[in-house]
PLY file of the C-alpha trace (Angstrom):
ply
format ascii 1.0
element vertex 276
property float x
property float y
property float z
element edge 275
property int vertex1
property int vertex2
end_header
69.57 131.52 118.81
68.91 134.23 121.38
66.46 132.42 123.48
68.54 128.88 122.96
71.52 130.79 124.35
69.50 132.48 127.37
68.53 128.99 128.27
72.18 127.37 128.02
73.61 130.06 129.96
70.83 129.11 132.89
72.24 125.75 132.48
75.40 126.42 132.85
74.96 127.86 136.23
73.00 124.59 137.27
75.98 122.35 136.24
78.32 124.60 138.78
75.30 123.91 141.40
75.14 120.23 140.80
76.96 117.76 142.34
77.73 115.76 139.83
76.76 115.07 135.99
74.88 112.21 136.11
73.31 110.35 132.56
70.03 108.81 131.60
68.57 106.37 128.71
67.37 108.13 125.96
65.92 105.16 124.21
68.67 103.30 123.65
71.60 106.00 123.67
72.76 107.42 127.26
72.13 111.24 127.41
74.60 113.43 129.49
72.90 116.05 131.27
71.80 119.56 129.95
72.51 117.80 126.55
69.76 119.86 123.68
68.52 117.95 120.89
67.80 120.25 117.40
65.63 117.78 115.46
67.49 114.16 115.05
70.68 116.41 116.30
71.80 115.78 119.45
74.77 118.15 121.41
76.38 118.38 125.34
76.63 121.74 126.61
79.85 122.21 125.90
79.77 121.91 122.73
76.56 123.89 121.77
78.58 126.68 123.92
81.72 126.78 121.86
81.68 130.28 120.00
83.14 127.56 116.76
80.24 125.67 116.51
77.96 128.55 116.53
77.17 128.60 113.03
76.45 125.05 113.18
73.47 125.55 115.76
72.38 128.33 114.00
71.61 126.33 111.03
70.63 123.42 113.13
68.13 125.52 114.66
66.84 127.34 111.19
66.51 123.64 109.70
64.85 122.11 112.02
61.08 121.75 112.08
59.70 120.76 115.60
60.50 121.54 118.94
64.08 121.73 120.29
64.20 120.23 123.55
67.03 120.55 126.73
67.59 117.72 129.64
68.35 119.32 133.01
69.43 117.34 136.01
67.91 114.20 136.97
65.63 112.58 133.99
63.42 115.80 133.34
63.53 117.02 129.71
61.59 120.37 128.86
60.65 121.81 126.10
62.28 124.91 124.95
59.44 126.97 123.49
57.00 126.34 126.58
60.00 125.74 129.44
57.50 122.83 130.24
58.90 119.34 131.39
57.60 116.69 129.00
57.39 112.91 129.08
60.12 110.34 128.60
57.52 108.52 125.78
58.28 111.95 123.46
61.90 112.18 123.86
62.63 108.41 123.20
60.88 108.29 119.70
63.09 110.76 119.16
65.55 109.50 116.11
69.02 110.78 116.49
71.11 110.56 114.32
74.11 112.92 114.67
75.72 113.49 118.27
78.10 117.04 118.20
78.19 116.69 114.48
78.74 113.48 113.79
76.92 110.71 112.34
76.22 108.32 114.90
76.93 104.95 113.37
77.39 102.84 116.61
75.54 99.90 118.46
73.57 101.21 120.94
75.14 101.20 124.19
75.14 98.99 127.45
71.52 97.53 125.18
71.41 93.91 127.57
69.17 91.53 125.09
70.55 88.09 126.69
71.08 87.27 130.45
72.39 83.80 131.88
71.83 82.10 134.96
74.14 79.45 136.98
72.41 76.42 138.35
73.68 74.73 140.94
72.59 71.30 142.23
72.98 70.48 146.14
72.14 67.75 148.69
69.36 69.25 150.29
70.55 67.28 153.46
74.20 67.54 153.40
74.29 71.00 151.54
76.98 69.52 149.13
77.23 70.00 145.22
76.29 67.22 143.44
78.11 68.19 139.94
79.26 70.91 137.89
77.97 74.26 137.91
75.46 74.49 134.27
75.58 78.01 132.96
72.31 78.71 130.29
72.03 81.91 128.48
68.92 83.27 126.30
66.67 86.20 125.50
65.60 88.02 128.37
61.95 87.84 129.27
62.17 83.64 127.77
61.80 81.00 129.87
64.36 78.48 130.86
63.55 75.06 129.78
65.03 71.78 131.15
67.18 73.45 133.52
66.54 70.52 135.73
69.82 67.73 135.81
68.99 63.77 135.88
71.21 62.55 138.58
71.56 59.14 139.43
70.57 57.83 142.60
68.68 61.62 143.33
65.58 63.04 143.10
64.83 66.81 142.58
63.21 68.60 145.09
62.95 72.52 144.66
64.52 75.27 143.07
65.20 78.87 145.20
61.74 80.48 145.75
62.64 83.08 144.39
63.53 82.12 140.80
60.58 82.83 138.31
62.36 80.58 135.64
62.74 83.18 132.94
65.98 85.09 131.82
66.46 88.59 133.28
68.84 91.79 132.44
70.86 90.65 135.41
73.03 87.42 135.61
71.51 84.69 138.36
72.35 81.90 140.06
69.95 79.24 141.08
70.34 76.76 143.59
68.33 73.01 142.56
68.05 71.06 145.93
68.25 67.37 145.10
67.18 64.44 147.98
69.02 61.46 147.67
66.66 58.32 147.31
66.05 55.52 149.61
67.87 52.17 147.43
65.39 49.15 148.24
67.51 45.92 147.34
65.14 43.27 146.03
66.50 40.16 147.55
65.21 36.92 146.15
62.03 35.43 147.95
62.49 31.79 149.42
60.34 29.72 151.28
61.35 28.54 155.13
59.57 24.52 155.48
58.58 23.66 159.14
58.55 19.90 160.47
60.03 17.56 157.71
63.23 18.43 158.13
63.43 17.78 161.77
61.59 14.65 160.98
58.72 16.10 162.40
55.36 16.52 160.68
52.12 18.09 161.39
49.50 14.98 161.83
46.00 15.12 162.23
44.69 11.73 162.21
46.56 9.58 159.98
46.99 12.39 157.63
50.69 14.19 158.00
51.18 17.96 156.53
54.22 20.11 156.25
54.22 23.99 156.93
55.71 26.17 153.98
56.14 29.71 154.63
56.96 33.27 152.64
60.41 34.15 153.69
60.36 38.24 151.80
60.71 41.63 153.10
56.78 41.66 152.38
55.47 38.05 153.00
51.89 39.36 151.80
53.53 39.83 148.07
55.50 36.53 147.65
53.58 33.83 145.74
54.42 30.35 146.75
53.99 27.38 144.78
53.90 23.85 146.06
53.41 20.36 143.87
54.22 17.38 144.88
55.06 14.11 142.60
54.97 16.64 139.97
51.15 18.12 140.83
50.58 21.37 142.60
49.29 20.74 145.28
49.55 24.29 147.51
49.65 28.09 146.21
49.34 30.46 148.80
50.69 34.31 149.18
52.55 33.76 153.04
51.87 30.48 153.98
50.17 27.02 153.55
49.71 23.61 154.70
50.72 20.87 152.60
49.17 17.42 152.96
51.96 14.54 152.19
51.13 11.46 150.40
51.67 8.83 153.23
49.22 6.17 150.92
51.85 5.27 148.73
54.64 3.45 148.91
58.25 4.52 147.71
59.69 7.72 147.12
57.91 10.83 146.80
59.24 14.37 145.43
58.08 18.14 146.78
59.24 21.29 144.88
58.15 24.58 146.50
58.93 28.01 143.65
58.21 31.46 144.98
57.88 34.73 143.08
57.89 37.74 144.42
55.82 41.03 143.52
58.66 42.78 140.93
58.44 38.64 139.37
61.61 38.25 140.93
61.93 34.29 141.25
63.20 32.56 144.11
65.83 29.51 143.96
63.53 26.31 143.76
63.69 23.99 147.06
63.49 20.14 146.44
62.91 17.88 149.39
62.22 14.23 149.02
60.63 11.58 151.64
60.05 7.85 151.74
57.31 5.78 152.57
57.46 2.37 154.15
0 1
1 2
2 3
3 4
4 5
5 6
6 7
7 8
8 9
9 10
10 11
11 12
12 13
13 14
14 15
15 16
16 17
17 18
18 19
19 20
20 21
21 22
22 23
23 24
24 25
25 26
26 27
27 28
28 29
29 30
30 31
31 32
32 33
33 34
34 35
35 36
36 37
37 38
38 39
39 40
40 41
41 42
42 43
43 44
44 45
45 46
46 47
47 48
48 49
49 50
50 51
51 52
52 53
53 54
54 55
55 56
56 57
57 58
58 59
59 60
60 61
61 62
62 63
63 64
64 65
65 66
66 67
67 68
68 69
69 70
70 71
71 72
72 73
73 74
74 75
75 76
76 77
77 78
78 79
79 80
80 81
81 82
82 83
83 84
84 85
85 86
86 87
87 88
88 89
89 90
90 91
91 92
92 93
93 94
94 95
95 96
96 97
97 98
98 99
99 100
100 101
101 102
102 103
103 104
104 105
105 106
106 107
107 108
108 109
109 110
110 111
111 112
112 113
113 114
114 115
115 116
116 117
117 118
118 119
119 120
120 121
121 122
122 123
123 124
124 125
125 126
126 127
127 128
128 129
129 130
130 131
131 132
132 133
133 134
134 135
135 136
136 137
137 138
138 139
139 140
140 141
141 142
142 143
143 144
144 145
145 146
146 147
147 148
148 149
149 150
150 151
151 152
152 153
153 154
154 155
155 156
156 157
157 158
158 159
159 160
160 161
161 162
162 163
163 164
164 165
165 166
166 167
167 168
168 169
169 170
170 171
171 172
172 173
173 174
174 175
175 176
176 177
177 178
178 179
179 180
180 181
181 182
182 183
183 184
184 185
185 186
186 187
187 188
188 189
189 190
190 191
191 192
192 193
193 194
194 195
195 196
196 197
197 198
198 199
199 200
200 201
201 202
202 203
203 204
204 205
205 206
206 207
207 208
208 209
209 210
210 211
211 212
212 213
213 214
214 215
215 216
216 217
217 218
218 219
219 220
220 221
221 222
222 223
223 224
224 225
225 226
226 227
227 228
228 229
229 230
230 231
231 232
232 233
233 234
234 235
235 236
236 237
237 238
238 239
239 240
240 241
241 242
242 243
243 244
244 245
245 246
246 247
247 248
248 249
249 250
250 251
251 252
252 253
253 254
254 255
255 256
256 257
257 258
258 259
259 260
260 261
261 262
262 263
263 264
264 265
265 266
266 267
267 268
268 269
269 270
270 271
271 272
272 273
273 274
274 275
């Protein structure tokens, strides 16, 4: 008890040198400085200098088998028998499990085992929010899975750089960048027919032909179909030439379809012509 008290009373005149009483983790408890720990007894300075309780760290002290150890200022612990400093790994297996005489039956204190994070999705060209704030939470260290929103009519771009995708001790919020996409309207194909409707034909001898052509955003991808009297006579992906029956007498029928590359179909074109 003598040498325990010769080392308290050095303590005490640290405590009127320091600033102010600061605390560390001891495992998962928070130590106040110049605390001693008897064994799996833990007590603050005050205490273990109250004349009262002397009989209670006498018999801590005769009990206990190991070393006693005393925290000075900062995070150093030393050991009382040596005055040596020793590691943080021996003082946090340390079990305690009474604190100035009494069982210690509480949680563990300020122990953060879950963290959340805040994602936010923005227009990455007009910076504005897109839809609700999402707030996740889970086990810190885990990663975050499927933090990333379908929105309609967007496309996700990045998150922050600086976001690892796991959950930490400290609360985050993230910032998703979205790009809104480009809306292509499929409009129907059609076909555009040169000379027949004018009354005007293409004629190279006594043969006459009519010009059908793609009429599409992307005339290379629009399939046009061309029968006449009910036989195809013309299939071409822009354009074609279309020899007319001028041999027959009568009435005579041309249907030109055209399909585009999603299959959308255009609306069929009937012309009809007479020969004399």
């Amino acid at each position: 008890m003598n040498k325990l008290k010769g080392v308290l009373t050095l303590t005490i005149m640290l405590t009127m040198l320091s600033i102010s009483a600061s605390a560390v983790e001891l495992d998962k408890y928070l130590v106040p400085d110049f605390s001693i720990i008897i064994g799996s007894k833990l007590y603050t300075l005050d205490y273990a200098n109250d004349q009262k309780k002397e009989v209670e760290i006498t018999k801590a002290i005769t009990e206990n088998i190991g070393d006693i150890y005393i925290k000075t200022t900062g995070s150093e612990w030393i050991n009382n028998s040596s005055g040596k400093v020793v590691t943080d790994s021996i003082i946090n297996k340390l079990d305690v499990k009474f604190f100035n005489g009494v069982e210690v039956v509480t949680t563990p204190v300020d122990e953060v085992t879950q963290g959340s994070i805040i994602f936010k999705a923005i227009d990455v060209d007009t910076n504005l929010q897109l839809m609700d704030s999402v707030s996740r939470k889970g086990e810190v260290g885990t990663k975050c899975i499927g933090y990333i929103s379908v929105i309609d009519g967007y496309e996700f771009v990045l998150a922050d750089t600086n976001f690892t995708g796991k959950f930490t001790s400290l609360d985050q919020t993230v910032t998703l960048r979205y790009k809104k996409k480009t809306v292509v309207v499929n409009n129907p194909p059609s076909a555009k027919v040169t000379g027949l409707k004018s009354g005007l034909t293409f004629e190279h001898g006594d043969r006459r032909y009519i010009l059908v052509e793609a009429v599409d955003e992307d005339k290379a991808t629009t399939n046009i179909r061309v029968s006449l009297d009910g036989e195809e006579v013309g299939n071409s992906s822009a354009q074609c030439y279309v020899l007319l029956n001028t041999q027959t007498l009568g009435g005579h029928i041309v249907r030109i379809n055209s399909t585009d590359k999603e299959g959308l179909n255009g609306e069929q074109q009937t012309i009809t012509y007479g020969v004399r």
